[in-house]
Structures are given as structure tokens and as C-alpha cells.
MARNU-366024 format. One record per residue: residue in one letter; x, y, z of N, C-alpha, C in turn. Coordinates in steps of 0.02 Angstrom, whole numbers, plus 50000, padded with zeros to 5 digits. Example, Ala and Ser with C-alpha at 12.3 -4.5 7.8 and 13.67 -1.06 7.14 Angstrom:
2
A506604971650390506154977550390506604983550390 S506424988850354506844994750357506455000250394 
***
This chain:
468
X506205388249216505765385349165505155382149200 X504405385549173503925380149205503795373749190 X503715369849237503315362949215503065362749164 X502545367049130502355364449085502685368149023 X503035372449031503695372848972503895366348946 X504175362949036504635358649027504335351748978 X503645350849006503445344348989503305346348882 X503025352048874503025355148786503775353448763 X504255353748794504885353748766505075345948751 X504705339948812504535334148778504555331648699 X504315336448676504145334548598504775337648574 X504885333948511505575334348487505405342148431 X504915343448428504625350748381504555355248452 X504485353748531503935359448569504415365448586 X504895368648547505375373148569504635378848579 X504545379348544503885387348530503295386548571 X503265378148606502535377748646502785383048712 X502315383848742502085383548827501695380748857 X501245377848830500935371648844500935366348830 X500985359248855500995354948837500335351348792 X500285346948757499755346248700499435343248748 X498865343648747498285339448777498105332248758 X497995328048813497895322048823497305319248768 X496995322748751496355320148688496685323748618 X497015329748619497225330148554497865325548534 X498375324648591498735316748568498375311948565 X497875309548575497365303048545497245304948471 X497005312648489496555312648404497125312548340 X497835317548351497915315248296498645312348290 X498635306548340499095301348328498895296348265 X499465293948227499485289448164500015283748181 X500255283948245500895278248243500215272748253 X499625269948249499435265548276499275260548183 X499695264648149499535262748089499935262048031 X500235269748040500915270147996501815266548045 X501725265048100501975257848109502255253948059 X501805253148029502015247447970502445248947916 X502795256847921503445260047885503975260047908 X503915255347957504795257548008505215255147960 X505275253247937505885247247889506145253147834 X505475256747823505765260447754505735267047783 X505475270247857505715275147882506415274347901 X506785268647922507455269047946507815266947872 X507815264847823508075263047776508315270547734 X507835274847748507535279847715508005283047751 X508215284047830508605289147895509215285347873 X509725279647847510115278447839510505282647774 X510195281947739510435283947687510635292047665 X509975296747707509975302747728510555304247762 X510855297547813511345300247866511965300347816 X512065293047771512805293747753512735300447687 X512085302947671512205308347638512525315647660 X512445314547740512325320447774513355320847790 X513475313947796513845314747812514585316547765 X514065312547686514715312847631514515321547623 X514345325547629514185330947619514365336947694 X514945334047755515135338147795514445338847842 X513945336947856513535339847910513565335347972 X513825327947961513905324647995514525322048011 X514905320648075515455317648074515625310948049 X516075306948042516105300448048515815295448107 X516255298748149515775296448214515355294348233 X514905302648215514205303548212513925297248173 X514045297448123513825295248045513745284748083 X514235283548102514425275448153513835276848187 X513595279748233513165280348301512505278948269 X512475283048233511755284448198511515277448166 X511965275748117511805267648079511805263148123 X512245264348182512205258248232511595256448261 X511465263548286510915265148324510125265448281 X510215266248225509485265148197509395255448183 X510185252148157509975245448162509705241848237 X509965244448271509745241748353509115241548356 X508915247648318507915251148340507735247948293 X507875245648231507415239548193507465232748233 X508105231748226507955224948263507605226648311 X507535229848369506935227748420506285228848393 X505975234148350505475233448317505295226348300 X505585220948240505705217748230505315209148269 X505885213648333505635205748389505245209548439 X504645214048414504255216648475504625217748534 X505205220148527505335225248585505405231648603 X505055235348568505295240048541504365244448540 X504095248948594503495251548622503555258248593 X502965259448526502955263748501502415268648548 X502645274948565502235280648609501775284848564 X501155282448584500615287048544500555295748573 X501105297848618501255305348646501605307448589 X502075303548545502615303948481502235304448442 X502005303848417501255306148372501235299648321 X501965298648268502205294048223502865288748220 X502815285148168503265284848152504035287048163 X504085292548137504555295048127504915298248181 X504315302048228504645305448293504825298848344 X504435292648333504645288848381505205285048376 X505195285248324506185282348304506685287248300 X506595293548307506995297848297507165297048368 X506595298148430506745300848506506935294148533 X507075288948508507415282348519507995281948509 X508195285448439508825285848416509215291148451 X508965297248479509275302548522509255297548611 X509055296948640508885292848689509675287348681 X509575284648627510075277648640510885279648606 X511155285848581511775287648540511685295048569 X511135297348594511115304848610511215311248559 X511655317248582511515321648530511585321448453 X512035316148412512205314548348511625312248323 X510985309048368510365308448338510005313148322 X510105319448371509735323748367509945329048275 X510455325848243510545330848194510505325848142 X510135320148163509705315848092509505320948054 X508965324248083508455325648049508715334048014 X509415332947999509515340747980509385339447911 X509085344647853508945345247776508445341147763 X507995338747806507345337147800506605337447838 X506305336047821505475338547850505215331547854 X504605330747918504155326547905503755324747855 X503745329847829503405333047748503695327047694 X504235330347682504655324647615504835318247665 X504945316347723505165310947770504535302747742 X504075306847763503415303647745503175301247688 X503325306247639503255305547567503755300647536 X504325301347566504825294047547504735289347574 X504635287947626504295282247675503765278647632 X503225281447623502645280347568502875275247504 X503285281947478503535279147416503865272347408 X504285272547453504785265947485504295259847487 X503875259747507503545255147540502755252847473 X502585257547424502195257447384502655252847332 X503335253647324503575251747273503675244047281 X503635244947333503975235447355503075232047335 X502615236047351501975234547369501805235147283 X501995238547239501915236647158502135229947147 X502625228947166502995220847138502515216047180 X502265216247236502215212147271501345211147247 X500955215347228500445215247175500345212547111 X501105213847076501235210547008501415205146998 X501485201547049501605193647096501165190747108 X500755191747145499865191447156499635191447082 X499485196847048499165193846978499485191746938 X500215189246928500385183946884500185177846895 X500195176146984499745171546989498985169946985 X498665173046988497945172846968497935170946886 X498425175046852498305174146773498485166746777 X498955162946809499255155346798498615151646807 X498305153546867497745148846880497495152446829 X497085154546789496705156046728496885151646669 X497525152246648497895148646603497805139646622 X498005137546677497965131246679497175127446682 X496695134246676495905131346688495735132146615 X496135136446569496035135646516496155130646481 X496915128146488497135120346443496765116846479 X496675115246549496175107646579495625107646538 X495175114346507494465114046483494525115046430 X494995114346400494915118846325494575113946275 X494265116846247493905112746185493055111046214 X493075111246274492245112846311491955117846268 X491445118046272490725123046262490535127846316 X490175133846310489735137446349489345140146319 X488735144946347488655147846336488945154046339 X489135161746302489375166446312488475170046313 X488685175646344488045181646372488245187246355 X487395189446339487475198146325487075201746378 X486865204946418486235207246460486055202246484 X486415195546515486475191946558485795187046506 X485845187546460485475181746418486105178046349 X485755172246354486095168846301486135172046235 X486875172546204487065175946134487275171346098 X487845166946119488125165046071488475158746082 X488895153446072489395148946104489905151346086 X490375148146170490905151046144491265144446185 X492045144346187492435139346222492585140846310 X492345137546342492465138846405493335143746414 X493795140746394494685142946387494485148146355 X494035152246313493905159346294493645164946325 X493225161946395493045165246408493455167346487 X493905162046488494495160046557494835166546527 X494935164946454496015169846441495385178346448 X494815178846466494445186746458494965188746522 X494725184046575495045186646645495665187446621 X496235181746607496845181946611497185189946563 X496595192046529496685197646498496665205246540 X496125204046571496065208246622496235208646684 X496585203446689497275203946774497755205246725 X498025206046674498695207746638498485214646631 X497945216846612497905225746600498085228146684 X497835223046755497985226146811498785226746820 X498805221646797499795220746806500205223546772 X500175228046729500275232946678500345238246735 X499675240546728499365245946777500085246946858 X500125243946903500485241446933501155243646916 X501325241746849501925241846834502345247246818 X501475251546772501685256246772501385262846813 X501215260846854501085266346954501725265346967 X502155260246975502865259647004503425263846970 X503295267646901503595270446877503685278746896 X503075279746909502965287346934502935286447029 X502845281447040503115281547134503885282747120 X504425280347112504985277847110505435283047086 X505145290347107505585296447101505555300347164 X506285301847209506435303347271506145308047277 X505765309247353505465317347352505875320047405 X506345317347457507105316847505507335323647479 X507185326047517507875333047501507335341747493 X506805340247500506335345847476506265347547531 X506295346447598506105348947659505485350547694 X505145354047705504555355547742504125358147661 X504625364047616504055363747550504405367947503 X504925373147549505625374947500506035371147468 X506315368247494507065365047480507395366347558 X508075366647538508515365647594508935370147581 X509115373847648509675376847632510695376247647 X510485369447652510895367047695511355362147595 X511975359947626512415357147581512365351647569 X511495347247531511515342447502511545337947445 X511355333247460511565328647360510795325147366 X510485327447355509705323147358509935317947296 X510345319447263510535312247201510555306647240 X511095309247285511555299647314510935299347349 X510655300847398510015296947407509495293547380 X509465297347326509115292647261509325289447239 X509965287947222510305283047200510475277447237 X510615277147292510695273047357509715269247351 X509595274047366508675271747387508465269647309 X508775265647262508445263447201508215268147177 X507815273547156507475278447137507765280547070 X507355280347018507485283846947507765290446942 X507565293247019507795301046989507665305347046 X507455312147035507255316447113506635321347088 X506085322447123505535327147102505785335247074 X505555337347036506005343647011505475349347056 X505185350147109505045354747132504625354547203 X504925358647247504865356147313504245356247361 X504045360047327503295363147344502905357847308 X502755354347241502255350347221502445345047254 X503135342747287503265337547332502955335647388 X503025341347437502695342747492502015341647495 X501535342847460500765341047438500635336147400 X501175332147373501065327247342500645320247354 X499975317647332499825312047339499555309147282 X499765310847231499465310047167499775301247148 X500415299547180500565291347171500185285447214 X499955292147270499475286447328498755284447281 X498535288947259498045289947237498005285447179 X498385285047124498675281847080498545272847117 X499005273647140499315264147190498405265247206 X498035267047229497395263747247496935263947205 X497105269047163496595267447092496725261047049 X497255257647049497525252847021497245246047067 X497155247047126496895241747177495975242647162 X495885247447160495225246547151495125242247073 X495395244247014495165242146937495375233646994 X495755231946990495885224547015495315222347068 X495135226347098494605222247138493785220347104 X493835226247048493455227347022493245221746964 X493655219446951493745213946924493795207346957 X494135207147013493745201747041493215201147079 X492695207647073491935205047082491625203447023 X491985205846964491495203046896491565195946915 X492195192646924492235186246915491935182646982 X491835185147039491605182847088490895183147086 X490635188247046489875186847019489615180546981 X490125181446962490015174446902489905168346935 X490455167846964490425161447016489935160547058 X489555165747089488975165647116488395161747079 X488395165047011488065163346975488025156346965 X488665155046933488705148746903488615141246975 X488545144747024488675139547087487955139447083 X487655143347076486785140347082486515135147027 X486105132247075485525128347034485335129846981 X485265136046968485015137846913485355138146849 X486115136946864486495137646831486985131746824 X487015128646884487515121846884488055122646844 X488325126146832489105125346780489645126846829 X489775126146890490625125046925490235123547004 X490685119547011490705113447089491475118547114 X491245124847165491565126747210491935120347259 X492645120847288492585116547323492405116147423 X492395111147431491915111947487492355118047537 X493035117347548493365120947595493095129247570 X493155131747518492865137647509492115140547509 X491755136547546491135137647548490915134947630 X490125137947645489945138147715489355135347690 X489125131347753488335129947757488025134047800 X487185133447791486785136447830486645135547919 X486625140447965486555138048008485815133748020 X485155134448010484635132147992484365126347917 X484625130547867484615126247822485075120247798 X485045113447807485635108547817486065108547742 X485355108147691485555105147617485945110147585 X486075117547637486565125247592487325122047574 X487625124947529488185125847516488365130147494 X488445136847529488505145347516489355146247482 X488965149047414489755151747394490095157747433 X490155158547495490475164047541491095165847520 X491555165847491492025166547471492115171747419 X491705169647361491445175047300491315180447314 X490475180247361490255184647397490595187547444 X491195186847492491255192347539491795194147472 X492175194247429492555197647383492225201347359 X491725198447328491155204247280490955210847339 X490735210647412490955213647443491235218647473 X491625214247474492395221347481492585225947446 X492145223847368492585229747323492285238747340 X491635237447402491595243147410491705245647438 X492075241947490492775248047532493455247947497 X493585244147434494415246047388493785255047344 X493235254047338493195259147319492995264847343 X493025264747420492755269747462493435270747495 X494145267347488494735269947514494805276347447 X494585273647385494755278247333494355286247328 X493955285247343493495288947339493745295547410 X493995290547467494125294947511494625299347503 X495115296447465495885300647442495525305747393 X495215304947350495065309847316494805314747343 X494295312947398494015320047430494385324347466 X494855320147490495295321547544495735326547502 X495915327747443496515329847404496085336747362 X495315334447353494985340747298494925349047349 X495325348047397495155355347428495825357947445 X496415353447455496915358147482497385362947430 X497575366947476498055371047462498755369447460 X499195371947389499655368847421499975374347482 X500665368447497500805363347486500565357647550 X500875356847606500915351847658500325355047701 X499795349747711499405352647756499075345347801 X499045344247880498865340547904498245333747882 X498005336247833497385334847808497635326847777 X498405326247754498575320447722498815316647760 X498805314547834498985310147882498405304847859 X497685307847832497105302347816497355297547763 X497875297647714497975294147684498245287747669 X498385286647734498755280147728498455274947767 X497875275547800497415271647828496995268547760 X496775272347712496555273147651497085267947614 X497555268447588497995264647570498015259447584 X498225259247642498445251147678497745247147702 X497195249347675496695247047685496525243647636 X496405247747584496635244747496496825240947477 X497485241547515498155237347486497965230047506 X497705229247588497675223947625497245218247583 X496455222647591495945219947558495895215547481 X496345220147428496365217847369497105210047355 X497615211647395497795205947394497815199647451 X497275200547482496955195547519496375192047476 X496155196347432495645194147383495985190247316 X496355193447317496885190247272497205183247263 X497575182547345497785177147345497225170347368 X496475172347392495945167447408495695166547339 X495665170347304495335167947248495725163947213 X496385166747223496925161347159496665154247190 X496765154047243496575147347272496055145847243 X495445148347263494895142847253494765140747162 X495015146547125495125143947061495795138347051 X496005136847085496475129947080496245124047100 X495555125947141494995121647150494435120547118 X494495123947078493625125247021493635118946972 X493115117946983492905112546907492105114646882 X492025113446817491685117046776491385110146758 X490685111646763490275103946734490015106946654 X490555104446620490625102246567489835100746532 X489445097146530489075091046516488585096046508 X488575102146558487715105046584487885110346533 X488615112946544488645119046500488625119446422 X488915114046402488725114346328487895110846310 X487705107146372487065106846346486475112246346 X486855118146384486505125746378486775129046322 X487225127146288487225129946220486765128546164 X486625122446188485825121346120485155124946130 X485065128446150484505131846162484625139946174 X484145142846145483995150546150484295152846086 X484385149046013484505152345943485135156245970 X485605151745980486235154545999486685154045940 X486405150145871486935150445817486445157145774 X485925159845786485565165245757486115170145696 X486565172445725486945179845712487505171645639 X487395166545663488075162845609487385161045541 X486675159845554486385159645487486205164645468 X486285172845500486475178045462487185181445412 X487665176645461488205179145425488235174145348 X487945168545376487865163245319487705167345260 X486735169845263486545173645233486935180445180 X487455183645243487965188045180488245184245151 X488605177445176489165175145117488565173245047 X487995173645072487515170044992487415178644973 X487625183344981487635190244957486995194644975 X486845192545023486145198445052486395200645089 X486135207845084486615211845158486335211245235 X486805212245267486925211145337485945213045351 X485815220145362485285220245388484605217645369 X484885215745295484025211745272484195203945300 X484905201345303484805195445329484815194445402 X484755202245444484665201845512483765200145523 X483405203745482482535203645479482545197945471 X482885193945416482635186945396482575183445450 X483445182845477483635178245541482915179345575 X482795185545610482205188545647481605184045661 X481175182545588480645181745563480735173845585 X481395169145538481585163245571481445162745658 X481735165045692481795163345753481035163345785 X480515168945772480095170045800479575164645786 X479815161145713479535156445699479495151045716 X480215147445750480505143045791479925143545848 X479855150645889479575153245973478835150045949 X478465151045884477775148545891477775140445885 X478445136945842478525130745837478745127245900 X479095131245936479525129546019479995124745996 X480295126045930481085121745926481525126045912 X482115124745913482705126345881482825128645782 X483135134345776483345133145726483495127345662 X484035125345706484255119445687483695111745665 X483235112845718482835108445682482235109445639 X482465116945604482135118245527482325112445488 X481815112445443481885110045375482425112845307 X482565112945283482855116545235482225121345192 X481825115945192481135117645151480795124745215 X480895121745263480335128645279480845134245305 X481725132045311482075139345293482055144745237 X481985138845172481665143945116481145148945133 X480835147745174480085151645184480375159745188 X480815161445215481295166645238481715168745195 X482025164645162482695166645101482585161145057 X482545162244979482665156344941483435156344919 X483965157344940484565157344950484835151245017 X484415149745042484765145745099484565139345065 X485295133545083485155127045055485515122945100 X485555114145088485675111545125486375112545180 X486765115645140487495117945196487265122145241 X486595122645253486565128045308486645125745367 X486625119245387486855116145447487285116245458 X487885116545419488525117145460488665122545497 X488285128545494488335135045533487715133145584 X487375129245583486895130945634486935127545680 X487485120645681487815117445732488335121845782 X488245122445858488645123545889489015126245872 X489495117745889490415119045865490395122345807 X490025120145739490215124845677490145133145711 X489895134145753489805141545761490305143545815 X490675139545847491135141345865491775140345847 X491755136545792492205135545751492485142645697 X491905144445705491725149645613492135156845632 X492005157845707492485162545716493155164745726 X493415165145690494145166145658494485171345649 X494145176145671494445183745661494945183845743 X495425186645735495815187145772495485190245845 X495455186145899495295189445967494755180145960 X494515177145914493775175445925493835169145960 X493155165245954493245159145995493455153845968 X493475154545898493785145945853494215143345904 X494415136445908494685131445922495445136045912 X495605138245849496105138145811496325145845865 X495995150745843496225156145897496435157145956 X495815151946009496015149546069496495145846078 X496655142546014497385139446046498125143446048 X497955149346006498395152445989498465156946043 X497945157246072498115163546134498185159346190 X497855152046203498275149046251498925148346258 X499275147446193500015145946195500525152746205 X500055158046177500375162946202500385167646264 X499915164346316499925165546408500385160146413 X500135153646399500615148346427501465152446430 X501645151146386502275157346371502425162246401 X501855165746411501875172646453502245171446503 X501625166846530501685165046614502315160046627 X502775158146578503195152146605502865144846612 X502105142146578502025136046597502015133446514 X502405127146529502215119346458501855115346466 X501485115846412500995110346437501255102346477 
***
């Protein structure tokens, strides 16, 4: 045998080499410097395979002892960093396998009988996505708590609410809190249900046939938690449609916390004065002394364009292949775990600094008196006196513009020169053109009344497990 037979035969696949792989193509397409972070559910994943292998005659008892012994040994040193993963092993999987042959010998070597790197990987994934659903749906229950508890501290405050980033309407600060707490519950949904379609075994499909060998891909699924087993071996093998899924779900979530990290930007300026970031979440200028940079907001707002450039990359990565298994999907889990990292690091900083937020009260409802923000309530006024909606939208119209040449408020019409516009409007027209009456008035289910908002506070409070 030549040397360099010998050294190709190195690799636990090089039966067919004669050459050994080259020193830059093991750089280029090694992944253990990354997918690393699956050992737990690559060996969790080789356990269960073994006592299948074995309730099914391919393995001895023996064998079956050596193997479990010998894969717990190789976690624990993983574990306590003792344990030197070889970027010549390409992954994961070969480097715990040629550890496990190495330390129990040949009974390791028939781990890997009735399966492929192919489906090996794809359960590994799965394994490790599912823990990574809950551990997401954990993360935004907490974010919704901090939402909920910023809602009861403020509730009954004022704001302004916005349309095209101009003043529309008032609304209750706690109304515009439960928007978020609404939209981290559609993420946590989302989440909940990605974990439904991960959480079916793809173990047992092999390289992209099946197997021809005497197994129970059930008890592995059943052992490994799993709802069930993929019904076909070939869409297995090419499968990334749950990766894809798990990061589309990280992106809508990040995506959402740059709306809200915009906001905060916003609202931290001068121009805006409505929330006192606290100091630990914010940086000063190196030059300018008097800064207090909302950095926190901003590097989140940020980031969301690499949660959406991991997404973007899976997709490209997936719109050309053939099936089934083709090298091309080793890119995916850099993509993933990039995702994954980013969005609940954003996650858990923001819960924070919203457990630190306070909202100046005082400035914000005194930005509700200005800009004909009760406008759309002395139109609706207008229908209940029986003019229809769009002639009492012109009216409102004509009013307001009239206010812009007077430079006051609505509200400090006359009754007498509201007539000028409708002889239908009379002295009760103030109670709609006050504020609170206008945030009072809305009552339709979803709106900002006092009465609604409390009703949907009590029903997060609830959600979430908190009493007042």
C-alpha cells in the first residue's frame, strides 16, 4: 500500500481515494469550526441510533455497552474542553465518530451502519432547532411581561398615536405598549408553530434512499421526542425547508424589534422627549460631553440586517439545487446560528432596557393638544347629528384649515363660529373635542378607551401569569 493510499484511508469515507485530500481543500470545506455547537445532539442523536441498531440485531449487546459508554466519555470531555476537535475530520460527526472508534475500537466503527451524514445532520439540526424554538418562546414571553408591566405602570397616560410619522390621533400610552405585546405573541406563535414541522425524524433515510438494512426509524423517533418520521427519503436528504422556516421566524422577530427600537430612538431625542433611556444602556460621545447616545436601540435596529441577510442567504442557497443531498447545504448553519445568536441577544438586551424605561408622561400628553388630533371624533360627532361620513369629512376639513389661518386649536372654537361649517353642531361638541373624551369615545373592540385597554390589559396580565 502507498503512503499516500495509506494517509486517504485516514478518513473514515477514503476507501476509494488514492490521494490524500489536500491541505487547502481541508481548510476550505471544513464546518467543525462551527457546527461544534451540535455535539450534544450529534451524540444524543448516535445513542439512540445505537440502542436501535441494536434492538434490531445489527449490534451486539456488548457492542451496544461500548458504544454508550464510549460516546458519554466523548461528551463529557467535550464538555470540560478536553476533547480537540480535528479540522482534517471535516465535522462534527466524523470527529466523534473517529474518537469513538479510537477509544472502544471496531464496535464504533458499525455506529454508523443504516445511516448517512445526509439524514445524521438533518437530525442533529432538528434536535437542536427544537430546543432553540422553546428557548425563543422564553425570550418573547419575556419581552411581552416587560410590555405588560409598562402597560399597568402607565396606564391611563396620554400620547400621541401617528400615521406617516405625523400626529393622528390620542391614544393611551398601555395601547400602544399591548401593539408590541401583540406582535411578540404573533412571534411566539410563529415559533411554536416552526417547532411543529422541525419535530419529525428524518433518522433512518440514509444518504437519500432509505436503508437496506433491518430498521425501526419509529423507536428512534420515539426515544428522540419526535411526532413522527418524514414519509420520504429523498425530500429528507435535501431538506431545509425547517431551517429556513426557524430563520424566517427570527427575522419577523427582529423585525419587530427594530420597529420598536426606532421608536426609542425617536422618542430619546429632544425633539421628542417622551422616554429617559437608562444611563447603563446608553454611551456618550467621545468629543461631544453633553451626548447621551441611545446605542442600544441603534445597534438592534442594526442587526436586523444581517437576521435578514442570514435569510436571504438560505434562500439563495436552496433556489438552485437538485434534489436530493448536495454539498451546497453545509452553508446553512453558519446562517442559522448566526440568526439564532443575534435575535436572542437582541431579545434578551432589550427586555432589559424596557424594565428600565420611563416615559415622561407630562410632555406626552401635552403633545396630544396640538395638531387637530380630536379632528376624525368632530366628524364622527357630525354622523351621530346624521350627515354622512364624507360631507362631514369636508366640513371637519374646512374647520381645521380655519383653525391653520387662526393658529388655534379646534377646541378653542366658539360654538358660534363652528356653526360657520355645520348648523348641526352645538354646545356638546366639546365633549368630543377634548382629548380624553376622544380617547375615551373609542370603544369598538381592539380601541383605545380606558375601558378596552383595561380589558386587554387584564387579559396579557393573565396570559403572562402576572396580578396586579
Amino acid at each position: 500500500m502507498t503512503e499516500t493510499k495509506k494517509r486517504s484511508e485516514q478518513k473514515l469515507w477514503g476507501g476509494r481515494f488514492e490521494e490524500s485530500t489536500a491541505a487547502s481543500v481541508e481548510e476550505f470545506t471544513a464546518s467543525i469550526h462551527y457546527d461544534s455547537r451540535l455535539y450534544h445532539y450529534d451524540i444524543m442523536g448516535s445513542m439512540a441510533h445505537a440502542r436501535m441498531l441494536a434492538a434490531n440485531g445489527i449490534l451486539a449487546k456488548d457492542e451496544l455497552a461500548a458504544i454508550l459508554n464510549g460516546l458519554q466519555e466523548i461528551e463529557q470531555e467535550i464538555a470540560t474542553n478536553r476533547f480537540v476537535f480535528k479540522k482534517e475530520l471535516e465535522d462534527v460527526h466524523m470527529n466523534i465518530e473517529k474518537a469513538l472508534v479510537d477509544k472502544i475500537g471496531p464496535a464504533g466503527a458499525k455506529l454508523h451502519s443504516a445511516r448517512s451524514r445526509n439524514d445524521q445532520i438533518a437530525l442533529d439540526l432538528k434536535l437542536y432547532l427544537r430546543d432553540q424554538c422553546d428557548r425563543m418562546v422564553t425570550l418573547l414571553e419575556n419581552s411581552q411581561r416587560s410590555f405588560v408591566k409598562l402597560a399597568r405602570k402607565y396606564f391611563g397616560s396620554l400620547m400621541p398615536g401617528y400615521t406617516h410619522l405625523q400626529r393622528a390621533q390620542p391614544v393611551l400610552i398601555s395601547h400602544h405598549l399591548l401593539a408590541y405585546f401583540e406582535m411578540f405573541g404573533r412571534d411566539r406563535e410563529r415559533f411554536i408553530d416552526c417547532r411543529k414541522r422541525i419535530n419529525i425524524s428524518p433518522l433512518g433515510c440514509a444518504a437519500m434512499a432509505g436503508s437496506g438494512l433491518p430498521i425501526d426509524r419509529q423507536q428512534v423517533a420515539d426515544e428522540l421526542g419526535f411526532d413522527g418520521i418524514t414519509r420520504n427519503s429523498m425530500d429528507t436528504s435535501g431538506d431545509r425547508d425547517f431551517a429556513i422556516e426557524f430563520v424566517s421566524c427570527c427575522t419577523m422577530t427582529h423585525l419587530h424589534l427594530s420597529r420598536l427600537a426606532e421608536e426609542l430612538v425617536m422618542w430619546a431625542s429632544s425633539e421628542f422627549d417622551f422616554v429617559r433611556i437608562a444611563d447603563k444602556f446608553c454611551t456618550g460621545s467621545s468629543i461631544m460631553p453633553q451626548k447621551k447616545n441611545p446605542d442600544i436601540p441603534e445597534l438592534i435596529r442594526g442587526k436586523t440586517g444581517r437576521v435578514v441577510g442570514s435569510l436571504m442567504s438560505l434562500l439563495t442557497l436552496m433556489k438552485g439545487l437538485p434534489l436530493t443531498y448536495n454539498r451546497d447545504l453545509q452553508e446553512d448553519k453558519e446562517q442559522v446560528f448566526d440568526a439564532l445568536d443575534t435575535v436572542s441577544a437582541s431579545l434578551q438586551i432589550m427586555t432589559e432596557l424596557l424594565e428600565n424605561l420611563e416615559f415622561q408622561t407630562t410632555v406626552m400628553e401635552q403633545a396630544t393638544t396640538t395638531g387637530f388630533m380630536t379632528a376624525t371624533d368632530l366628524a364622527d360627532y357630525l354622523v351621530l347629528k346624521d350627515v354622512p361620513f364624507r360631507e362631514a369629512h369636508g366640513i371637519v376639513g374646512k374647520a381645521v384649515a380655519y383653525c391653520l389661518d387662526k393658529n388655534c386649536e379646534l377646541s378653542d372654537l366658539s360654538v358660534a363660529e363652528l356653526q360657520q361649517f355645520s348648523p348641526v353642531i352645538s354646545k356638546d361638541v366639546f365633549e368630543v373635542l377634548s382629548v380624553q373624551g376622544s380617547v375615551d369615545s373609542r370603544i369598538s373592540e381592539g380601541g383605545t378607551s380606558s375601558q378596552r385597554v383595561q380589558e386587554a390589559l387584564l387579559t396579557a396580565e393573565k396570559q403572562m401569569g402576572i396580578s396586579e
